[in-house]
C-alpha positions as CSV (number, residue, x, y, z in Angstrom):
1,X,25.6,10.0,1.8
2,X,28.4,8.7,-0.9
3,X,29.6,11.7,-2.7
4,X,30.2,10.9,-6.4
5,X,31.6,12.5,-9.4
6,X,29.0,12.8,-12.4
7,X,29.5,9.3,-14.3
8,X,30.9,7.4,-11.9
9,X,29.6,4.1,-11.8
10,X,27.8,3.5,-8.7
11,X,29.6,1.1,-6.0
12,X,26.0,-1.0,-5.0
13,X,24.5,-1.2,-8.6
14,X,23.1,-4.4,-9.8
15,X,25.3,-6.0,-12.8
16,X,24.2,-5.1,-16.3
17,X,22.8,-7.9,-18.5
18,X,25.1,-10.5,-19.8
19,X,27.2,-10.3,-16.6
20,X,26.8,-14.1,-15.9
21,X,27.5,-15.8,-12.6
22,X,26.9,-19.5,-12.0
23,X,26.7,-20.4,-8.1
24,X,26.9,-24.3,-7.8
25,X,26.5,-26.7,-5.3
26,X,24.0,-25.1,-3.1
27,X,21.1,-26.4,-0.7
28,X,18.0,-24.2,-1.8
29,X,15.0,-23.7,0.1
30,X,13.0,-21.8,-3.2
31,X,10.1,-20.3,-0.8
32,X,7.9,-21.9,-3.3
33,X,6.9,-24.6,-0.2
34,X,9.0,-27.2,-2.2
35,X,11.1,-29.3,-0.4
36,X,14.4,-28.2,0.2
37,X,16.8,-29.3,-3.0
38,X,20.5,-30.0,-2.0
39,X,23.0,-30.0,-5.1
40,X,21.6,-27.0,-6.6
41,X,23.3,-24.2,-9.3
42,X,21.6,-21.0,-10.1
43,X,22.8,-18.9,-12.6
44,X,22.5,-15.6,-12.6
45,X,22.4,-12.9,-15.6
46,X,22.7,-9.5,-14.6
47,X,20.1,-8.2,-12.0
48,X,17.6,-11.8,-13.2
49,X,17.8,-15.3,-12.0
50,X,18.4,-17.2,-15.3
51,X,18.0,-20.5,-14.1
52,X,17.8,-23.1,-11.6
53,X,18.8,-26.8,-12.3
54,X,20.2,-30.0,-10.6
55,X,24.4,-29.6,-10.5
56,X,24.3,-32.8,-12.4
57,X,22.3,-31.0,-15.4
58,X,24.2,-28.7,-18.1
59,X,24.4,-25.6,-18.2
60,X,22.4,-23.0,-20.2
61,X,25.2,-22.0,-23.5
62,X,26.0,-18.8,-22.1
63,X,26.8,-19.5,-18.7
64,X,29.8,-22.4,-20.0
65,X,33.0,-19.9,-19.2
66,X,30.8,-17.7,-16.4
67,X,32.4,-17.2,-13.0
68,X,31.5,-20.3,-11.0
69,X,31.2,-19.7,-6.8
70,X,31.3,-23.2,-5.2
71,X,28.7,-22.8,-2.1
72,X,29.8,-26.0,-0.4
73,X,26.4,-27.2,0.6
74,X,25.3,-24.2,1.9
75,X,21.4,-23.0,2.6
76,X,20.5,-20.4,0.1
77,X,16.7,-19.1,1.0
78,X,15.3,-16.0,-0.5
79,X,15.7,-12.2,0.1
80,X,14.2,-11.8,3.4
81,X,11.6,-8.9,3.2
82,X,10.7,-6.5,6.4
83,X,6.8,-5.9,5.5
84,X,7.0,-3.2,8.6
85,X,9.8,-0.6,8.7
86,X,10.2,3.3,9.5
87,X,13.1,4.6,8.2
88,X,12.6,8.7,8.5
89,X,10.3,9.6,11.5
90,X,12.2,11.2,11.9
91,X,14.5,11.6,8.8
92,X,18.0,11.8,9.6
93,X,20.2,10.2,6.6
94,X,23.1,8.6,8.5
95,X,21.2,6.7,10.4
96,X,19.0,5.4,7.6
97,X,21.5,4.7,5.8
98,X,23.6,2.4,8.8
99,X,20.4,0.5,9.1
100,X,20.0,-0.3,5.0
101,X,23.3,-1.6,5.1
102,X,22.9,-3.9,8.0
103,X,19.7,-5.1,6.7
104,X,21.0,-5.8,3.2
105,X,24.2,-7.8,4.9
106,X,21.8,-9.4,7.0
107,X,19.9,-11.2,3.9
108,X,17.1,-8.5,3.7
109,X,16.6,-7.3,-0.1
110,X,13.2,-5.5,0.6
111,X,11.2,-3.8,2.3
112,X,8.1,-2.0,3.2
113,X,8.5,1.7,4.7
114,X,5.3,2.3,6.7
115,X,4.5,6.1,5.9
116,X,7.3,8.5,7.0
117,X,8.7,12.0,5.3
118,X,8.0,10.7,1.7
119,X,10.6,13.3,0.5
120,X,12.7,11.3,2.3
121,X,12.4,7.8,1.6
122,X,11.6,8.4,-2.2
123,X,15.7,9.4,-2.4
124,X,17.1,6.6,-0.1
125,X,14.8,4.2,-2.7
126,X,16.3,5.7,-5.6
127,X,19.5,5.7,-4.3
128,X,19.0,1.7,-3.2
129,X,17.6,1.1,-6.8
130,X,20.3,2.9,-8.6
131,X,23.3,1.4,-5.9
132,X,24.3,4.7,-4.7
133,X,24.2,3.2,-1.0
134,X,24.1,-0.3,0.1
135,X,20.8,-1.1,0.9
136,X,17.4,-3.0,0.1
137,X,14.5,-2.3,-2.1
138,X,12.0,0.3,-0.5
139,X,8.4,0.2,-1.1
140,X,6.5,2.7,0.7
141,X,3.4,4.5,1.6
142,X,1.9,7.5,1.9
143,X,-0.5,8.3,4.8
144,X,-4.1,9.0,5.1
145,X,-6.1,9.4,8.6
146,X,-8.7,11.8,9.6
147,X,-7.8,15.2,10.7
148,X,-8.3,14.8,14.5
149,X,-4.8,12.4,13.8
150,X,-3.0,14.7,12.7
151,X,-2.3,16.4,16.1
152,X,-0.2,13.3,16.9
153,X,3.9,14.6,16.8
154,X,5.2,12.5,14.3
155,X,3.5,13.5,11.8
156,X,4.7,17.0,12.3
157,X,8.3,15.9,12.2
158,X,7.8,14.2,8.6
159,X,6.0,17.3,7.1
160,X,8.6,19.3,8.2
161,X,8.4,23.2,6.5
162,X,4.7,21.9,5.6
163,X,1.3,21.2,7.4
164,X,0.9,17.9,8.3
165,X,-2.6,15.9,6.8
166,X,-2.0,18.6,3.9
167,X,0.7,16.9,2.3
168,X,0.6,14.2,-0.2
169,X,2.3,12.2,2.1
170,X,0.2,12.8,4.8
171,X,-3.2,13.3,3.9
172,X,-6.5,14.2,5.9
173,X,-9.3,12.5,4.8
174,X,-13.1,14.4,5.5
175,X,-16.5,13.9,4.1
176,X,-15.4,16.8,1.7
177,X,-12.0,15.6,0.5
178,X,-12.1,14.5,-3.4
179,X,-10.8,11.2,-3.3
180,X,-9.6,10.9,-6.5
181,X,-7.7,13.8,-6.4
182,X,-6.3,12.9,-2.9
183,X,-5.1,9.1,-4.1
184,X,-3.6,10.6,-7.6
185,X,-1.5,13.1,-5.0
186,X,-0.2,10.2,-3.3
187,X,0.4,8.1,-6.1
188,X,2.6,11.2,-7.2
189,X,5.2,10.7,-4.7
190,X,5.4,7.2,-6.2
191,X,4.2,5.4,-3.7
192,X,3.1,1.3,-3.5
193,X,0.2,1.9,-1.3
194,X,-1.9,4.0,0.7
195,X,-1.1,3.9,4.2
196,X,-5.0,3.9,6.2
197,X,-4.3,4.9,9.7
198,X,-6.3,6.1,12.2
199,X,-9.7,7.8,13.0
200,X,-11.6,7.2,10.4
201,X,-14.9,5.3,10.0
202,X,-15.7,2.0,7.8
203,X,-17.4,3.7,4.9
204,X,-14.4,6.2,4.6
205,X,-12.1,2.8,4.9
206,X,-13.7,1.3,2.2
207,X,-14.2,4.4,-0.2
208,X,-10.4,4.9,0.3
209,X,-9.8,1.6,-0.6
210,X,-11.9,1.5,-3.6
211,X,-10.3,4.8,-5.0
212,X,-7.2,3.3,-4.9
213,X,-7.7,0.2,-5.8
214,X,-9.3,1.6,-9.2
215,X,-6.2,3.8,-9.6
216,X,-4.2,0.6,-9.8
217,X,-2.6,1.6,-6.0
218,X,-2.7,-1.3,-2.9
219,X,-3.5,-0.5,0.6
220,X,-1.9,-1.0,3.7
221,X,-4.2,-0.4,6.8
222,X,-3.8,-0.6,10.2
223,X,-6.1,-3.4,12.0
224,X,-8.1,-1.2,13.6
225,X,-8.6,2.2,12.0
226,X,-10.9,3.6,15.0
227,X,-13.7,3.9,15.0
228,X,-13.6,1.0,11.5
229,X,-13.3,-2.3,13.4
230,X,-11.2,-5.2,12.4
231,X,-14.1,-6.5,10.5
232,X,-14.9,-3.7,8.6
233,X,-11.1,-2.7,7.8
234,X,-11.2,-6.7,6.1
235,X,-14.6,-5.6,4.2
236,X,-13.6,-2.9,2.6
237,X,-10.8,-5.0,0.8
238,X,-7.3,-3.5,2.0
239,X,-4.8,-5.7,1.1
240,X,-3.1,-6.1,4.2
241,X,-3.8,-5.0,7.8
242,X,-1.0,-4.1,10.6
243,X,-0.4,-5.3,14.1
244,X,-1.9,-8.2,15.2
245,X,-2.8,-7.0,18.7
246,X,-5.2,-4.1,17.1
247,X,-7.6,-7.5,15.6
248,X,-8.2,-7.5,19.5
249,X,-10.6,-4.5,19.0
250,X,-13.2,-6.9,17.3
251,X,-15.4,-7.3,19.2
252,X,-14.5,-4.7,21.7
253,X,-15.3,-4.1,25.6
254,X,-16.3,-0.5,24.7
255,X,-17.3,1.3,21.5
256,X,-14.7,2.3,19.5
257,X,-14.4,6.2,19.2
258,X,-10.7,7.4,18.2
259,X,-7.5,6.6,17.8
260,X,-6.2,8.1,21.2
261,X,-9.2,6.4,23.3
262,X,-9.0,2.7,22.6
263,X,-11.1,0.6,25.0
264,X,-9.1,-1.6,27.3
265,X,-8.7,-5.1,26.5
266,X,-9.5,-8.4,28.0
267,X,-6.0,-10.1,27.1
268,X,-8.0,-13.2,29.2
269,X,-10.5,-13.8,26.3
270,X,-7.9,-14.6,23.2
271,X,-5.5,-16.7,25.8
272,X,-6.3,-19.7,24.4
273,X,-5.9,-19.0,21.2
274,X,-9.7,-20.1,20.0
275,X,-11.7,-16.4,20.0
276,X,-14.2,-17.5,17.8
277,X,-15.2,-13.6,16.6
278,X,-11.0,-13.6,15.4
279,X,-12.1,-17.3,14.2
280,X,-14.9,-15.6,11.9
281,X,-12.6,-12.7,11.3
282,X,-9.8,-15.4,10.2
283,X,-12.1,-16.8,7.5
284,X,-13.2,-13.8,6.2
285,X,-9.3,-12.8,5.7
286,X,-8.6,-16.2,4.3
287,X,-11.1,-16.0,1.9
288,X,-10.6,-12.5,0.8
289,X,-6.2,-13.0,0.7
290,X,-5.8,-10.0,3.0
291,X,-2.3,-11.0,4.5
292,X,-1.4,-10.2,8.1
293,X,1.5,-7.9,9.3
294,X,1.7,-9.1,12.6
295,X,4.6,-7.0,13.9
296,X,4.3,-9.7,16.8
297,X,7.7,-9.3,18.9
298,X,7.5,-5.6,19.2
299,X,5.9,-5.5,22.5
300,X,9.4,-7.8,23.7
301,X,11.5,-5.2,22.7
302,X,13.2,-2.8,25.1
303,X,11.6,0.3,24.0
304,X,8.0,-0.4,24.7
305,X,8.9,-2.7,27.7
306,X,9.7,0.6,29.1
307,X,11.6,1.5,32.6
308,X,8.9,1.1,35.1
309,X,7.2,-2.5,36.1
310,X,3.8,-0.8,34.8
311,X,5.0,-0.2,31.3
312,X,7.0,-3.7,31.4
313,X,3.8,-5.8,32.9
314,X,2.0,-4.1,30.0
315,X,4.3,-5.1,27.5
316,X,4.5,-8.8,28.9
317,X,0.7,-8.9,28.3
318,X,0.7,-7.7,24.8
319,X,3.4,-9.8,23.9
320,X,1.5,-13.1,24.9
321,X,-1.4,-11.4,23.1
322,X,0.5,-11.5,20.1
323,X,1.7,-14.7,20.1
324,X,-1.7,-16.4,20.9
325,X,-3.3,-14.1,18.0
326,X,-0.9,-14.8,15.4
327,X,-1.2,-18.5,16.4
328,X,-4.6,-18.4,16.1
329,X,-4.4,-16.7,12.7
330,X,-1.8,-18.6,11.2
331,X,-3.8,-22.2,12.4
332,X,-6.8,-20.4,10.6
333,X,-4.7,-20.3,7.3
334,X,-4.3,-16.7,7.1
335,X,-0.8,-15.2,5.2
336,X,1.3,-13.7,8.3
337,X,4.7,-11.6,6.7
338,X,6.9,-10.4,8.8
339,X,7.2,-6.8,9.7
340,X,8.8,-5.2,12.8
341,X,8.1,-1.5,13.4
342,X,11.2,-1.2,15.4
343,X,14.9,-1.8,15.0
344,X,17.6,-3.1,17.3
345,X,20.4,-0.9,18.2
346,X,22.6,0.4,16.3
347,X,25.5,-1.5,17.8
348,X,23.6,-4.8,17.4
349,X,25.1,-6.6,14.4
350,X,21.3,-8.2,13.5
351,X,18.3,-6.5,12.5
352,X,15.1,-6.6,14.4
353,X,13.8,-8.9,12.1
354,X,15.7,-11.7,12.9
355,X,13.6,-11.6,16.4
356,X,10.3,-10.9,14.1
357,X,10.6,-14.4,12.9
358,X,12.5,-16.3,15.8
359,X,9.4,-15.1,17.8
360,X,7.1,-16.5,15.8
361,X,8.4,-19.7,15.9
362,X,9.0,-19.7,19.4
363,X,6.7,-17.9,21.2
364,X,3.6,-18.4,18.3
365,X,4.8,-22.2,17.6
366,X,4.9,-21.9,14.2
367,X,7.3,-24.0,12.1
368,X,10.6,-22.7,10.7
369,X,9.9,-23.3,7.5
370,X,6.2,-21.4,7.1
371,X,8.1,-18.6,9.0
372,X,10.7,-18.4,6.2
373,X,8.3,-18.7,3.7
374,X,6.3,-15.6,5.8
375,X,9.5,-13.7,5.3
376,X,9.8,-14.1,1.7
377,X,7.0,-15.1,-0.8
378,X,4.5,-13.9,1.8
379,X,6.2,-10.4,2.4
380,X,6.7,-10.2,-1.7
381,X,2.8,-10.4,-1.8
382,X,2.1,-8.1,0.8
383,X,4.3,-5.6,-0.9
384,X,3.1,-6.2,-4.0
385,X,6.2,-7.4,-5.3
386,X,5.5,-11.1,-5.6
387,X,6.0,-11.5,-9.6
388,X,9.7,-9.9,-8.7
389,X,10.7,-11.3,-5.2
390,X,10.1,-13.4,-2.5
391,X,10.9,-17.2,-4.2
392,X,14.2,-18.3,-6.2
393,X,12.9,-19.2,-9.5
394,X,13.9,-18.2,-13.2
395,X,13.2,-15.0,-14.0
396,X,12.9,-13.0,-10.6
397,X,14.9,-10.8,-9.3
398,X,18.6,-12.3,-8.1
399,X,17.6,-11.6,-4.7
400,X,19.3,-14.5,-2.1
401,X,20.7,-14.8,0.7
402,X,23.6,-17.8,1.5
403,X,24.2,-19.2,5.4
404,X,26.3,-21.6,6.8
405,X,24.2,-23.5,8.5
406,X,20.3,-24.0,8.2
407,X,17.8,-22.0,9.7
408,X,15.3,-24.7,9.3
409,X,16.8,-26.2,12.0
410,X,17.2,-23.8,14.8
411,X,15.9,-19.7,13.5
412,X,18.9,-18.5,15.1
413,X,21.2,-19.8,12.1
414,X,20.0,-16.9,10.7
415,X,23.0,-15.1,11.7
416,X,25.6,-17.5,9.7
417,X,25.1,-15.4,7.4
418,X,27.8,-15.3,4.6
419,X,26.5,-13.1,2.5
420,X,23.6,-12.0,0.2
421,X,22.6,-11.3,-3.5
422,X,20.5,-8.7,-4.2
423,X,19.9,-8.2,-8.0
424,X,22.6,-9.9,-9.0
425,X,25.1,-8.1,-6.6
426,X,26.9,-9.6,-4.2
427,X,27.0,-8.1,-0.5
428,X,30.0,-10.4,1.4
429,X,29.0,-10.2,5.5
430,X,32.7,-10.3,6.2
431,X,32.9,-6.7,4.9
432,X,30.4,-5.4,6.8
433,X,31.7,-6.5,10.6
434,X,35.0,-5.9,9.6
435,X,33.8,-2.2,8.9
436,X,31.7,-2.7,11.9
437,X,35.0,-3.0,14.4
């Protein structure tokens, strides 16, 4: 952690207002779904996007003697958003902290921390927020699952010193738990969302949901909550549901019972991509907004491909049941962000996310450009964040990122990355690989 006297300024801080910067002569792609717009200057104002104009047009009176960066043609695209992290299970501060940076070099300005040890994240946020550490925005949630979960070692390593489900972090929900009292504890660890996990049934699902949503709080479930279905989680109105291999548990081989017993599935029936109960289920989610955190290229990674050719045939499967489902759901109209659930490692110069959203164009067939638009105005929604983030447009956060070549033509230009803006402070690649050697 940086050590700093009492009234230093902080190193990472966004600019104050009136600190003006006028960034000329880029190629935007807004995230609005707009075209892209070549000869492009956006001026910023402190941590604010002031305004966005042709390079032909004048500038606004204030901005005449700014600073003036010449971007040469260069793609600018919004702050990419990871809708799917876990930064503290368990917590261990240097490590966090190598992967904020390396996200927030790599273009990422938000993202959305999953449920981990709340005392935790709630001081890496602050310290993001305030620019005592490089790093994005962190939006997070606290946990809620039935006991029977709570047996499950992880959550005993982010409720260290306390009782895990008896935290407000990490909540067990029963027929007897006051609802309101349980959501207001959450909301006091000033969380974005309630985190529905696991073993819990649909009318506990949807009285959650309704609790919170009256208290003004979003929710972020899993797909399947076990024994609540797919179907039911979308009923009871969450806002967004997690992993898209769990919507394979509509519909199931065998009733659903718990968390740790999941049926086995028949990866056969959603091959071609036309399942017509994830069809229904497709419309529903459409119709409702409830976006999709597909976490698709997880099951490609090398921790869950394992060691053994059981574990790596496993894997294979689930990854082709990914890509088929988010295909599916994506043709069906339904808002896929991009979340990841893992990371690369720590010697990898790129975050995980860069293979989120390369595999979902390749393997899911999905254009480059509705990706980027997934990992930006679609991740703002899904983290509740959308009239702040996720689109460059006058009076949003300064959150950007600039690359030398374009990713709308080949994903992989992600990493030209030259640097990125993240309310209104600059964050140059070059200084982070040549503190990387």
């Amino acid at each position: 952690m940086t050590d700093l006297p009492p009234g230093a300024p902080t190193p990472w801080a966004a600019p104050p207002a009136g600190t003006v910067t006028v960034y000329r002569g880029a190629t935007l792609f807004d995230g609005t779904g707009g075209p892209l717009r070549p000869h492009t200057t956006i001026v910023t104002d402190g941590a604010r996007l002031h305004t966005v104009t042709g390079d032909a047009d004048p500038l606004p009176p204030h901005a005449a003697d700014a600073p003036q960066v010449d971007l040469d043609g260069r793609l600018v695209l919004p702050g990419l958003i990871d809708t799917h992290q876990h930064l503290a299970t368990p917590p261990d501060r240097p490590v966090a902290e190598a992967v904020l940076r390396r996200l927030v070099h790599s273009g990422v300005t938000a993202v959305r921390d999953m449920a981990d040890d709340l005392r935790h994240i709630g001081d890496l946020a602050r310290a993001t927020l305030v620019g005592e550490i490089p790093g994005p925005d962190i939006r997070y949630a606290a946990l809620m699952a039935g006991p029977s979960f709570f047996d499950d070692p992880r959550t005993h390593e982010v409720s260290r010193g306390a009782v895990p489900g008896a935290v407000p972090w990490m909540q067990a929900v029963t027929p007897d738990t006051d609802l309101p009292i349980a959501v207001a504890l959450a909301r006091g660890t000033h969380a974005a969302a309630i985190k529905v996990y696991a073993d819990l049934d649909a009318a506990t699902v949807a009285a959650v949901t309704a609790e919170a949503h009256r208290q003004g709080i979003a929710v972020w479930a899993h797909a399947t909550v076990f024994p609540a279905a797919p179907g039911e989680v979308v009923a009871a109105g969450v806002d967004s549901v997690s992993h898209v291999t769990l919507l394979a548990f509509e519909d199931p081989t065998e009733p659903l019972s718990s968390y740790k017993t999941k049926p086995p599935v028949d990866h056969d029936r959603f091959a071609a991509g036309d399942d017509p109960k994830l069809a229904a289920l497709f419309a529903e989610m459409r119709r409702r907004g409830t976006v999709l955190d597909a976490t698709a290229s997880m099951w490609a990674g090398d921790e869950l491909r394992g060691d053994t050719a059981e574990s790596a045939e496993r894997a294979a499967r689930n990854a082709e049941l990914a890509a088929a489902v988010t295909a599916q759901a994506y043709r069906a109209g339904v808002d896929v962000c991009t979340g990841t659930d893992h990371e690369t490692d720590p010697a990898d110069p790129f975050p995980a996310l860069y293979g989120e959203l390369a595999f979902i164009v390749d393997r899911c067939g999905i254009p480059a450009a509705d990706v980027l638009r997934s990992a930006t105005l679609v991740g703002a929604r899904a983290a509740g964040t959308e009239a702040d983030m996720g689109s460059v447009e006058p009076g949003k956060l300064a959150n950007f990122a600039v690359l030398d070549e374009n990713p709308l033509h080949d994903i992989g230009n992600l990493r030209t990355i030259t640097y990125t803006v993240r309310r209104g402070h600059r964050f140059d690649r070059a200084e982070f690989e040549k503190d990387a050697q």
